[in-house]
TIMAR-649711 format. One record per residue (C-alpha): x, y, z; residue number from 1; chain; residue in one letter. Coordinates in Angstrom, 2 decimals. Example, Ala and Ser with C-alpha at 12.3 -4.5 7.8 and 13.67 -1.06 7.14 Angstrom:
<recs>
+---------+---------+---------+-----+------+------+
!      c1 !      c2 !      c3 ! pos ! unit ! code !
+---------+---------+---------+-----+------+------+
!   12.30 !   -4.50 !    7.80 !   1 !    A !    a !
!   13.67 !   -1.06 !    7.14 !   2 !    A !    s !
+---------+---------+---------+-----+------+------+
</recs>
This chain:
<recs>
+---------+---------+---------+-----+------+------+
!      c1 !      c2 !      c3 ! pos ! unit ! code !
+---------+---------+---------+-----+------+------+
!  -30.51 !    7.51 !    9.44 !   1 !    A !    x !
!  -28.95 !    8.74 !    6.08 !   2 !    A !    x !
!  -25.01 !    7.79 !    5.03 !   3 !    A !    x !
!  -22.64 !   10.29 !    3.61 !   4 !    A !    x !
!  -22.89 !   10.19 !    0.11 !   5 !    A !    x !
!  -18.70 !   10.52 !    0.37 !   6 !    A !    x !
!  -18.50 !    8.04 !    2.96 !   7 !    A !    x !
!  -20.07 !    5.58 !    0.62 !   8 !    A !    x !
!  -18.53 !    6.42 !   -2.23 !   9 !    A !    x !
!  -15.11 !    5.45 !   -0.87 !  10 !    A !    x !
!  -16.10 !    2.04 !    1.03 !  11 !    A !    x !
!  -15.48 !   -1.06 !   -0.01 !  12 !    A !    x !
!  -15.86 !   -4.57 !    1.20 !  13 !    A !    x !
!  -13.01 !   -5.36 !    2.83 !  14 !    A !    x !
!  -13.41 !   -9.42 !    1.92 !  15 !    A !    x !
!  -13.82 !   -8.37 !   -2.32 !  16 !    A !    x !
!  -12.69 !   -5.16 !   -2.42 !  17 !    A !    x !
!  -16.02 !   -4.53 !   -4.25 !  18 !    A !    x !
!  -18.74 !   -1.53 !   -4.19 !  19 !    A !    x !
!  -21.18 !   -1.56 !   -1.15 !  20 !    A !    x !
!  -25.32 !   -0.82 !   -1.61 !  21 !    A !    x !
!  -26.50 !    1.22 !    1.07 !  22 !    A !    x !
!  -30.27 !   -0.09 !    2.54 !  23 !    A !    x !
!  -31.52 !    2.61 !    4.65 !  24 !    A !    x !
!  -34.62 !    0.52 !    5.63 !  25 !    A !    x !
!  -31.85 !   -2.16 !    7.38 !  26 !    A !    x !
!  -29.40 !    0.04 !    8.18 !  27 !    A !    x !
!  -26.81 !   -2.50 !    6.31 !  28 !    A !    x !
!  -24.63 !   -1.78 !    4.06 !  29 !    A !    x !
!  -24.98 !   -5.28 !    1.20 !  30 !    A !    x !
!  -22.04 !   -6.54 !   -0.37 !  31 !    A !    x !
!  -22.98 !   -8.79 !   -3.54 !  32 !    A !    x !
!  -20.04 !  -10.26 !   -4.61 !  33 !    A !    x !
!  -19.53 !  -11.30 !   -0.84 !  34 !    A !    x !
!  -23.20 !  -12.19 !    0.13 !  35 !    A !    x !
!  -22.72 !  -10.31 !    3.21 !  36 !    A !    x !
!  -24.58 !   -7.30 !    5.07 !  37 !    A !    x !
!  -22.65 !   -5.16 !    7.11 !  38 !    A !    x !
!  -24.08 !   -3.49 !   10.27 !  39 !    A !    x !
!  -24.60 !    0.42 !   10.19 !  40 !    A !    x !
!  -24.94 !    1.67 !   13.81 !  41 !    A !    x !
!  -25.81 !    4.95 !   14.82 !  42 !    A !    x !
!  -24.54 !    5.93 !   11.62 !  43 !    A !    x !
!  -21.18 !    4.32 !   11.53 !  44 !    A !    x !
!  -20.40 !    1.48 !    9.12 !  45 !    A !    x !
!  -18.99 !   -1.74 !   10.96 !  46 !    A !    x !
!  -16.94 !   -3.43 !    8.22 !  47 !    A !    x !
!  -16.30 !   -6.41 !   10.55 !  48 !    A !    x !
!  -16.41 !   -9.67 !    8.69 !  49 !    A !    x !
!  -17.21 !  -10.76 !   12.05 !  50 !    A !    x !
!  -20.00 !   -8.56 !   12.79 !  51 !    A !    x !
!  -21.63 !   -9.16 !    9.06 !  52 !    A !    x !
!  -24.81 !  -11.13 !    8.18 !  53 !    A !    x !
!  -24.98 !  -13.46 !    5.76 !  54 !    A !    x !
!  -27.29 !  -12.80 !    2.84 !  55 !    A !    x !
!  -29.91 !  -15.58 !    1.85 !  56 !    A !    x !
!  -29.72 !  -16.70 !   -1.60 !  57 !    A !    x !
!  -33.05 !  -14.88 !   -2.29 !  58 !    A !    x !
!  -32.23 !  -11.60 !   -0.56 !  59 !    A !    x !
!  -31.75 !   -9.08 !   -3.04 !  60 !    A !    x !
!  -30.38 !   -5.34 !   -2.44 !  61 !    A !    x !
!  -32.72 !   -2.32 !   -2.62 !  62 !    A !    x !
+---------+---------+---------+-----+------+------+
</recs>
């Protein structure tokens, strides 16, 4: 399931404030500068710090 480009545009990660990489494949939307993954589900972003994943050192975004 596809994001709104203007949705995504406008999110940020609410721990860094910083741009968020979409990864269709997961459905996650990857913070960097965090190291965390947020959940997408059925198209809506959870931006719960609580609800993230934690990103390996080795995971890279698409």
């Amino acid at each position: 399931m596809s994001l709104d480009p203007d949705l995504l545009a406008i999110l940020v990660c609410p721990i860094t404030r910083t741009r968020l990489i979409y990864d269709e494949g997961a459905e996650e939307l990857i913070s960097e500068a965090a190291g965390l993954a947020y959940p997408v589900r059925n198209g809506v972003p959870v931006m719960l710090v609580e609800e993230a994943r934690v990103l390996s050192p080795q995971t890279t975004a698409p």
